[in-house]
Structures are given as C-alpha cells and as structure tokens.
C-alpha positions as CSV (number, residue, x, y, z in Angstrom):
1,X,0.0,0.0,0.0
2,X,1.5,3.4,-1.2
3,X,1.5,6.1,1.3
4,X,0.7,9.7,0.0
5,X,2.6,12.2,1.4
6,X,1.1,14.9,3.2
7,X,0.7,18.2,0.8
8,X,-0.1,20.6,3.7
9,X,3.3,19.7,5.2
10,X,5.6,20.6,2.4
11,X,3.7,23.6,1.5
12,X,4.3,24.6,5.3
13,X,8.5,23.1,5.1
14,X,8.3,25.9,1.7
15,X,6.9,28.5,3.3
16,X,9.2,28.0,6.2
17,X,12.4,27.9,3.4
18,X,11.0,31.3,1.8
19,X,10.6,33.4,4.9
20,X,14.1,32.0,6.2
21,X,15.8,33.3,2.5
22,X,13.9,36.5,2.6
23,X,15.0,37.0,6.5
24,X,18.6,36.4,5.4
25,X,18.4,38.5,2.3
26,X,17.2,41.3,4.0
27,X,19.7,41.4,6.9
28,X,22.3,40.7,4.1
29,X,21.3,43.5,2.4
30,X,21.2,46.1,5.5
31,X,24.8,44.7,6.3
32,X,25.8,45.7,2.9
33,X,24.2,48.7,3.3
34,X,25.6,49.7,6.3
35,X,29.1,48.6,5.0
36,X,28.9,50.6,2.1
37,X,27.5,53.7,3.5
38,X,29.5,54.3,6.0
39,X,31.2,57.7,7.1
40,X,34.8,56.9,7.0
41,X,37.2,59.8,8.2
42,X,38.7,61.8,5.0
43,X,39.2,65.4,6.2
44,X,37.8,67.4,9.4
45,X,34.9,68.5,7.3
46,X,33.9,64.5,6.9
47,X,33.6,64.7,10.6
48,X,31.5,68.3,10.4
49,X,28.8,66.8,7.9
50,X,28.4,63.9,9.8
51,X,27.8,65.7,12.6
52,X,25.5,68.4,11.1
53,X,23.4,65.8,9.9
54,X,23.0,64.0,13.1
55,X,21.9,67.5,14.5
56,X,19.8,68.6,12.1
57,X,17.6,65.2,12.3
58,X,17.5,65.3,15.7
59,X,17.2,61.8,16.3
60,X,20.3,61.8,19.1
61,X,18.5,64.4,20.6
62,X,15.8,63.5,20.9
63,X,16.5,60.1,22.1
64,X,19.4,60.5,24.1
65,X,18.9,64.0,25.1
66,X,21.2,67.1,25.4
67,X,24.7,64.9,25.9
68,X,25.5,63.1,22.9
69,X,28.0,61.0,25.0
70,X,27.9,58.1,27.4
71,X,26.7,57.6,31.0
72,X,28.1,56.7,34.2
73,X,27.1,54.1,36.3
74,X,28.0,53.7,40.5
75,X,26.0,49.6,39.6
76,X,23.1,48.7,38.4
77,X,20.7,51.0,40.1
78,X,20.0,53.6,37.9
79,X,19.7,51.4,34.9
80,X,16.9,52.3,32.7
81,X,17.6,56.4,33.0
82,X,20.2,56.8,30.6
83,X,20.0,61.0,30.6
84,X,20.4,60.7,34.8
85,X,23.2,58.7,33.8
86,X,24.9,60.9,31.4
87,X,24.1,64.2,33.9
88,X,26.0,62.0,36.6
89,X,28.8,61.2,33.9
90,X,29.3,65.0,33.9
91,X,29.2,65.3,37.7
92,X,32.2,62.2,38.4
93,X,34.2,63.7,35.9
94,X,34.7,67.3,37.5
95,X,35.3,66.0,40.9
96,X,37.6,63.2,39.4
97,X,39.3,66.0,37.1
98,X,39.8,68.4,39.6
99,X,37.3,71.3,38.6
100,X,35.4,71.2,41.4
101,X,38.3,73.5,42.9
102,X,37.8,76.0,40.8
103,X,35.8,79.1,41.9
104,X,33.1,80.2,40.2
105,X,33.6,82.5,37.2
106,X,35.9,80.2,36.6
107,X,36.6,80.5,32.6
108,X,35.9,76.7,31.1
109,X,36.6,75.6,27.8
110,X,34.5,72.2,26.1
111,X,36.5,71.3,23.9
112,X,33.7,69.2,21.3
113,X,31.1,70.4,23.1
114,X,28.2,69.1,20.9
115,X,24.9,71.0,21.7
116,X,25.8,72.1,24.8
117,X,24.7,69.4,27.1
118,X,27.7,69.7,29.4
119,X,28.5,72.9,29.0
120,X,25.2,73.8,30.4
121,X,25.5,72.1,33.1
122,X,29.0,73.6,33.8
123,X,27.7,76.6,33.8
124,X,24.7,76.1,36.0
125,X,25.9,74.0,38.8
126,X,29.8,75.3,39.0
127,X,28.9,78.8,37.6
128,X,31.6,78.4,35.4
129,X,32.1,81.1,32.5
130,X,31.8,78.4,29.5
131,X,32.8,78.3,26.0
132,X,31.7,75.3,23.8
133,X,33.7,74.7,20.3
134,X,32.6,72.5,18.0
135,X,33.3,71.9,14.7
136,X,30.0,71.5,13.3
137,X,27.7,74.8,12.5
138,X,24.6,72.6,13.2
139,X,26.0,72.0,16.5
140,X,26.9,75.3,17.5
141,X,23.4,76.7,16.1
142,X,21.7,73.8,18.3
143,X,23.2,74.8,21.7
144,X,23.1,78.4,20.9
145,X,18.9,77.5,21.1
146,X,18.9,75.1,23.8
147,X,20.7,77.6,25.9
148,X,18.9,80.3,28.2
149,X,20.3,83.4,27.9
150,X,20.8,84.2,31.7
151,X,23.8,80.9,31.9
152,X,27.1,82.1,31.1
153,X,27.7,80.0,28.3
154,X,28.5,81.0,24.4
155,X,29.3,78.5,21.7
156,X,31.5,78.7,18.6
157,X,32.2,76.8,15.5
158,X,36.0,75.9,15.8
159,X,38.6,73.5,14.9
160,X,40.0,71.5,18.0
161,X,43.4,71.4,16.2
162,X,43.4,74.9,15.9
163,X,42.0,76.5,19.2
164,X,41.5,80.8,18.3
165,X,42.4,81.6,22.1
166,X,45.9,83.2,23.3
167,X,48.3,81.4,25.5
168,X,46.6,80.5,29.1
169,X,43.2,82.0,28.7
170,X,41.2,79.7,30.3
171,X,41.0,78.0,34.2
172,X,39.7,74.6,32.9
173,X,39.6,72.5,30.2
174,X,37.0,70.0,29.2
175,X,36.8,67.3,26.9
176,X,34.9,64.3,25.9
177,X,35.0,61.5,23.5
178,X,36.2,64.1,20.8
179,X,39.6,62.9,20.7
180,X,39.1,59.7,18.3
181,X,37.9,62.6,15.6
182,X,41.1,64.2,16.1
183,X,43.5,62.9,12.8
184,X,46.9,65.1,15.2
185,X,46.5,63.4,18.7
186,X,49.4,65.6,19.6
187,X,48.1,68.7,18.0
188,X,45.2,68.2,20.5
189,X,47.2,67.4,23.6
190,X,49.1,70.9,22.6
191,X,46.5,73.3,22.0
192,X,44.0,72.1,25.1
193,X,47.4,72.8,27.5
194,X,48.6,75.9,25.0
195,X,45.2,77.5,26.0
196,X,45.1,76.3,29.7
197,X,46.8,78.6,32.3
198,X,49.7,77.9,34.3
199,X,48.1,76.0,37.6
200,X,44.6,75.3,35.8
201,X,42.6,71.9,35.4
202,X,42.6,69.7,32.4
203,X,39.6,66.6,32.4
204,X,39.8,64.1,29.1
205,X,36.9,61.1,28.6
206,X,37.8,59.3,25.7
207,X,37.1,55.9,23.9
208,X,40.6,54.2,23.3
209,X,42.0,51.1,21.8
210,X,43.9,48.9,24.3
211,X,47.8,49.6,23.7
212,X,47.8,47.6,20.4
213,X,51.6,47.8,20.5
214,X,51.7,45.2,23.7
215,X,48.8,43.1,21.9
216,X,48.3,43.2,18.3
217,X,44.9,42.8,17.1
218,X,43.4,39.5,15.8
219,X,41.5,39.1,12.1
220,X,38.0,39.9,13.9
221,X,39.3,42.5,16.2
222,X,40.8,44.3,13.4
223,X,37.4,44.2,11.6
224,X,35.8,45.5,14.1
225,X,38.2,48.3,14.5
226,X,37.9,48.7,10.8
227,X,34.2,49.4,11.6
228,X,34.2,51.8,14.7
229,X,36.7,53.9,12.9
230,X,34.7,53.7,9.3
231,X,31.2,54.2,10.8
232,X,31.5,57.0,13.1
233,X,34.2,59.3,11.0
234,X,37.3,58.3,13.6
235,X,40.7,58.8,11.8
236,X,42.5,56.8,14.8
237,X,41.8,55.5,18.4
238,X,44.7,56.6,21.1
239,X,45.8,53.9,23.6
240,X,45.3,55.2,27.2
241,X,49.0,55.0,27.2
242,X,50.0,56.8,23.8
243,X,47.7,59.8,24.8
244,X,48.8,60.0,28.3
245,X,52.4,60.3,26.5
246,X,50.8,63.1,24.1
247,X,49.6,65.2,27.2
248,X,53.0,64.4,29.2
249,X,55.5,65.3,26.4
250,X,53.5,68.7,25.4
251,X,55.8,72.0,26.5
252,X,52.2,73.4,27.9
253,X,52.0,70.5,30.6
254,X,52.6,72.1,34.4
255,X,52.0,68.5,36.2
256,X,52.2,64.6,35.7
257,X,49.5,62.9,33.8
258,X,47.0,61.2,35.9
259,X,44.6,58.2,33.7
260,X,42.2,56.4,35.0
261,X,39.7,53.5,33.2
262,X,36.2,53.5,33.2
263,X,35.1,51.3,31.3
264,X,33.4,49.3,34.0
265,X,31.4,52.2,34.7
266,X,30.4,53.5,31.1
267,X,29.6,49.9,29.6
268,X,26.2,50.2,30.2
269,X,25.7,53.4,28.1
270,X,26.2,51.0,25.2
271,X,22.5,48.5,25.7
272,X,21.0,51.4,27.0
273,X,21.3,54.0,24.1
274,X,19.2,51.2,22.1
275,X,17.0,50.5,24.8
276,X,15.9,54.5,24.7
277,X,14.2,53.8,21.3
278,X,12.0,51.5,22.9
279,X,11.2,53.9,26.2
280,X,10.3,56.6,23.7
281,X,8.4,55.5,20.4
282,X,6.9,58.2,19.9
283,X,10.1,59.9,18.7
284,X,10.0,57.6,15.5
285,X,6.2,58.9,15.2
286,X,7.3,62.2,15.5
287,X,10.3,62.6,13.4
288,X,9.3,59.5,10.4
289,X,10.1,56.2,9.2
290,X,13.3,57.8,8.0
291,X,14.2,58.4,11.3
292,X,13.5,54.7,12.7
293,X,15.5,53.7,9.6
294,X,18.8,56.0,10.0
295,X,18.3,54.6,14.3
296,X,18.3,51.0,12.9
297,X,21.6,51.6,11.2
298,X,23.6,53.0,13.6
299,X,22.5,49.8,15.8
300,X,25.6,47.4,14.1
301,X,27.8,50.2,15.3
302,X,26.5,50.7,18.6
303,X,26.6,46.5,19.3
304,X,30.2,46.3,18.2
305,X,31.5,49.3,20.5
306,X,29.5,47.2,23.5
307,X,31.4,43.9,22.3
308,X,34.7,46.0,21.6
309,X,34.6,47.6,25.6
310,X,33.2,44.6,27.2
311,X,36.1,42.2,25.7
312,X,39.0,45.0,26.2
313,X,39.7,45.6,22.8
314,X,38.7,49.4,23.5
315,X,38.9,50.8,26.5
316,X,37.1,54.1,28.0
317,X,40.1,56.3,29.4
318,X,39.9,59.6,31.7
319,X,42.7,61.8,31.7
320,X,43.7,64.6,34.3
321,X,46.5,67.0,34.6
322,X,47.6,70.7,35.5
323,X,48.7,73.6,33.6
C-alpha cells in the first residue's frame, strides 16, 4: 500500500524555506548597506557633515537627550535612565578632574562640546564662565537654542586642532569622547594645554583602543576596528597609554599625567542608548520612518562598540593634569 505524502506539510516546510531566504536576504542586504555607506574619516569637514546631519535630524536628541556622550554608572541602580546617567557622567568627571576647585567664574573651555549638554551644566551647577567649540555649524546653532540666555555659556564653531584663544586663557579644560575625531592626537594634547593657564585643570573622557603595540589585534578585532573607525568618521583611536604620552611630552603640561579606566562604569551606556528607542516611540512617530531607519543603522555600530569595551579591545580612558 502506497503512502501519500502529506501536501499541507511541504507547502508549510516551503513556506518555512522562503521566509528564512527572505529573512537572510534582508539582513544581508542592510549589512551591505551599512558597510557601504559608512562615514569613514577623509578630512575634518567629513567629521563636520556627519555631525551636522545627526543634529539637524534630531534623532540623538531626541532620544538621548542634550549629551551626545555616554553615562556613568555607581552599579546597576540607575539602569533604565540613561540621561540621569549621562548628567551624573558630567558630575564624576569634575570632581575626578579636579574642577570642582575652581571658583566660580571660573573661565571653562569644552572642547567638542556638541549642543551644549555639558556645557550647560558647567555653567549652571559650578557657575563656570563656559565656552563650547565644535566643529560642526549645526551644533553650534543647536546649543546656541537650547541655551537660556541668563547661563554664562557661548558657543562657537572651531577646529579643536586649531584653538582661536591666546596662551593661558582659560581656568579649565574640558573634553569628551572628541579625541578619536582628532586625525593630530598631539596637535590636540598641545592646543587644550597651549590654551590652559599655568596652575589650571585639564579633564579628558575618551574611547581608546587597548595599547595595540603590547597586543596586536586578531583578524576579527581588526574588523571591528575597521568598523568603529569607518562608521563614526574616527581617523584613529589613542591607547590610554600613547595619549597620556601626548599630554605628558607637550611643552604646555605644568603636572604629571593622571589616567584612570572607566570602562566598567560607562559599559552600560552601550544597551541602553538602544533601549531609549524602545522607552520613547513616539520619537520615530514624530520625526518619520526615516528616522527609525537611519536609528536601525547605527544599531551594528553601537553593538560592536558594546562587544569592543566589554572584551577589552577598546577601553574608556579619563585623563587629568595641571597647567
């Protein structure tokens, strides 16, 4: 007796096979995609679009609020509040800098300031006389809007490698996760000490490669490197220990180079920056299905920095030092 087989099942098994192909083909082609398009680091004013056109969406904004940068977490207690987080960021890195001992009317400088999300804060809770540079226009034209006009805070569009301030001008300088746009690591140790007075605080945050000299890269850790430099317009990643040398070896520096590593306490920031598109939907209702497609992208990126701090290949480094 011949057995028939059953028709419903293969047509189910097909069905299966299709949505499997189409699954892969589409997450194919968005890998492709986001290979191809990428904003890979060709001058300073590769680093200015891409950063004018993250503004002027307002996507980061929007989702992340006013700090385009990461947060800072004590443990796992304020997860789920990535803003408080990046407010607290601000907070740990003036008392671990040193700022905190300035008086206020202190003159600050934020050096890649964004639109003014620390800044503002420096100005409000220190009373710090603050000046954001940045070199996109957007930027500047952002923060100039979020700012009220009773803080003492001013923005400007200017190139980090080429500070317009005399010699010693300023009582504090503050940076954060600009240096990995910066093609002349040295030029930028030079200028922020150039413009820094004799006896005044100097506070870096920066996303570094482990000290790639001691431990080469493997074939995957060199892709991903390939990526986080490609994707986010970063001519180079510093070692916490080549940019430490860059600060110690300038002619401006007054003190010895103090680093510390914080990549326990910024890790987080990575899960959680995706997690904010699900707290606030209504941003993608808001803004368009443009929007929820450009946030989709930068998802890839945002995974592999996660992967890249949480198995050591990069590494979140804080710098301090004196005029």
């Amino acid at each position: 007796m011949k057995i028939n087989p059953n028709p419903k099942g293969q047509i189910l098994i097909t069905m299966n096979q299709n949505y499997t192909i189409l699954i892969i083909s589409v997450i194919s082609f968005l890998i492709i995609l986001w290979i191809a398009k990428n904003r890979k680091f060709e001058t300073t004013e590769s680093v200015s679009d891409a950063y004018d056109t993250w503004t002027s969406d307002r996507i980061l904004e929007k989702l992340w609020g006013e700090h385009i940068h990461l947060g800072y977490y004590h443990d796992q207690s304020n997860l789920g509040d990535f803003r408080e987080a990046k407010a607290t960021f601000v907070h740990e890195l003036v008392k671990w800098g040193g700022l905190d001992k300035l008086p206020r009317g202190s003159r600050v400088l934020d050096v890649g300031c964004g639109i003014g999300g620390s800044s503002r804060i420096l100005a409000e809770h220190y009373g710090f006389n603050v000046i954001g540079i940045t070199i996109s226009a957007e930027q500047v034209k952002r923060a100039r809007e979020l700012t009220d006009s009773k803080l003492t805070c001013t923005f400007q569009q200017m190139d980090a490698m080429n500070l317009q301030f005399g010699d010693g001008e300023f009582d504090g300088i503050w940076s954060v996760e600009a240096g990995p746009h910066m093609p002349d690591k040295q030029r930028y140790a030079d200028e922020m000490l150039r413009v820094l007075r004799p006896g005044g605080y100097l506070a870096v945050a920066d996303w570094n490669s482990r000290d790639l000299t001691q431990k080469a890269p493997n074939l995957i850790e060199k892709m991903v490197l390939k990526q986080l430099l490609e994707q986010w317009a970063h001519p180079s990643f510093s070692s916490i220990n080549s940019f430490q040398k860059n600060l110690s070896i300038s002619s401006f520096v007054g003190s010895k180079v103090e680093t510390d590593d914080w990549t326990k306490e910024t890790l987080p920031s990575w899960w959680e920056s995706i997690f904010e598109g699900t707290r606030r939907p209504k941003v993608f209702l808001s803004l368009g299905l443009s929007s929820l497609f450009k946030s989709f992208r930068e998802i890839p990126t945002i995974l592999l920095m996660n992967w890249a701090f949480g198995n050591g290949l990069m590494q979140f480094g804080v710098f301090r030092c004196r005029g």
